[in-house]
N, C-alpha and C positions, 0 to 999 in steps of 0.2 A: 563755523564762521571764520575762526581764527587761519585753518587749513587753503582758504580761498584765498585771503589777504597775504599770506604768506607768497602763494603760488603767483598773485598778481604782480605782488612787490617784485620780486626777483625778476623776473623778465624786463619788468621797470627799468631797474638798476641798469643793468647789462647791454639796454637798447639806449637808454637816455644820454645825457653830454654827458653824463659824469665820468671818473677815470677810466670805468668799469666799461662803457660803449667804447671804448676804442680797439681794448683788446678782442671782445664780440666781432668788432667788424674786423678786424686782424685776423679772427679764427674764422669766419666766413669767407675773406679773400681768401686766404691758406685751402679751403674747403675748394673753393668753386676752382682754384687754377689748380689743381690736384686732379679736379675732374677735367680739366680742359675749357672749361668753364670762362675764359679771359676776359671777357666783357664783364660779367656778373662779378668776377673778383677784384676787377678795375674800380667797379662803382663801392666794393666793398672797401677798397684801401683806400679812395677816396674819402669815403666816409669817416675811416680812422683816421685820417689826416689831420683832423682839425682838433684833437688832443697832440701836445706837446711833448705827451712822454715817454713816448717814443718815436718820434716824428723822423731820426734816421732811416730806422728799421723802415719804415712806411715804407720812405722816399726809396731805399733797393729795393723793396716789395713792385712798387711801383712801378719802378723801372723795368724788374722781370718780367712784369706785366706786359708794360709795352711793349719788351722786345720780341714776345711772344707774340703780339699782335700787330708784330712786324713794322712799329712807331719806331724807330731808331732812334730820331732825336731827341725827341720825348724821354727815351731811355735814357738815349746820353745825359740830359739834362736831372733827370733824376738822380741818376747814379754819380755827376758831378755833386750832388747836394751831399749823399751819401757819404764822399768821401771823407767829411770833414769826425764821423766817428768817432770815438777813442776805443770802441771795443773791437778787438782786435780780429776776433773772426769775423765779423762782419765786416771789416775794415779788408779783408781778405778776398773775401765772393764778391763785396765791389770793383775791387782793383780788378780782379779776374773777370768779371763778369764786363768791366769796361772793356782789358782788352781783346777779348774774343770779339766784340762788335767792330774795335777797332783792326783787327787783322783782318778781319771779313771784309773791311771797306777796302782794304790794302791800306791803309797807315799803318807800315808796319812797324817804322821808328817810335812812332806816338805808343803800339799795342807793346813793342818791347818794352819800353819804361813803365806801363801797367803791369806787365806779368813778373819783372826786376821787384816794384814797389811789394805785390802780393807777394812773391819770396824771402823778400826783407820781412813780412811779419810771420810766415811760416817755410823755414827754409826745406821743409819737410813736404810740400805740395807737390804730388805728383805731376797733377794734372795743369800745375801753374808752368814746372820746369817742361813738360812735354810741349809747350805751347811756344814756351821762351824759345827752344831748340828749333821748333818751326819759322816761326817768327827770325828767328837768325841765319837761317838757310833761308830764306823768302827775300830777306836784306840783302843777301850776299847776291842772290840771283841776280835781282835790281839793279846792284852793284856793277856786276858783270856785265850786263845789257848794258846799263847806260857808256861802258867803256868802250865797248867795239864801233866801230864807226858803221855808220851805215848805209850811207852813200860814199867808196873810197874817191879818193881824190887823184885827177889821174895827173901823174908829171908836164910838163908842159912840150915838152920832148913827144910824148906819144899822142900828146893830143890829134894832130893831122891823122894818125891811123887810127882813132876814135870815129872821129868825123867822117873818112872813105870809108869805112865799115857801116855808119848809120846811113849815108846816102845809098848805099847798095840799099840796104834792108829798105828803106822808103821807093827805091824804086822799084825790088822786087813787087814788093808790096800794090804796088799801082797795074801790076798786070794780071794778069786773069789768070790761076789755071786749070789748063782742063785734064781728064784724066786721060791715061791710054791705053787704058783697060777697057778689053772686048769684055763686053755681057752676054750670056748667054739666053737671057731672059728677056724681055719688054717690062722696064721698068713704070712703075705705077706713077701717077698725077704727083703722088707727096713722096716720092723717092728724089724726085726731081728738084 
């Protein structure tokens, strides 16, 4: 008898509000988006949300979620809650994980200062400097583009030989032509 109550107790524990359900559905989200699962680990981190103690951890959990299931703002939104942290790898995958979304949208200013911030707590991130370095050649391009002009502006001077060059082309334009090229063939209905 004692063997039963034991076995029921525990799953008890583990499922109910106590401290003990939050990390269960923690370890269940973890499980299902491992499998691919992102709906199923959505409703799991939901679930641990409503423990406080560790309500950060959730909120990037969360977020990863979303972004996996292609919620971006949702994401954003979580992973803003995220950043407020103090532990510092986590405070890390946030920063990073915000700016990879943000270099995807093209905010590449905004994803620089995320993948700056993630370097500030691990100057040793591969994958945060590999990003910043994209991100800073993707700025510079921008940069570039936006300086070239792109309608040139013509002198005032050569305007008139602007203008007798476009009235050609507009008259060309209004005449027909035909070709004068002999065929050897009898051209079909849809050649024509």
């Amino acid at each position: 008898m004692r063997k039963i109550v034991c076995i029921i107790f525990i799953p008890a524990l583990l499922a109910g509000c106590s401290r003990f359900g939050s990390y269960y559905h923690v370890a269940q989200g973890a499980r299902a988006y491992a499998n691919g699962d992102y709906q199923r680990a959505n409703i799991a981190y939901i679930e641990a949300s409503g423990s406080a103690d560790s309500g950060l951890q959730i909120a990037f959990n969360l977020g990863t979620v979303y972004y996996a299931l292609g919620e971006v703002s949702a994401a954003e939104s979580e992973w803003q809650i995220a950043e407020g942290t103090a532990d510092q790898e986590l405070a890390y995958r946030v920063f990073f994980n915000h700016g990879v979304l943000l270099y995807e949208r093209g905010e590449y200013a905004e994803a620089y200062e995320k993948f700056r911030n993630a370097l500030e707590i691990e100057p040793t991130g591969i994958e945060a400097k590999i990003n910043l370095e994209l991100t800073m050649e993707k700025m510079e391009v921008r940069k570039r583009e936006s300086q070239t002009v792109i309608s040139p502006q013509v002198p005032r001077e050569g305007r008139a030989e602007v203008d007798l060059i476009m009235n050609y082309l507009k008259k060309m334009e209004g005449e027909v032509w035909e070709s004068t090229e002999v065929l050897e063939y009898e051209p079909l209905p849809r050649d024509l």
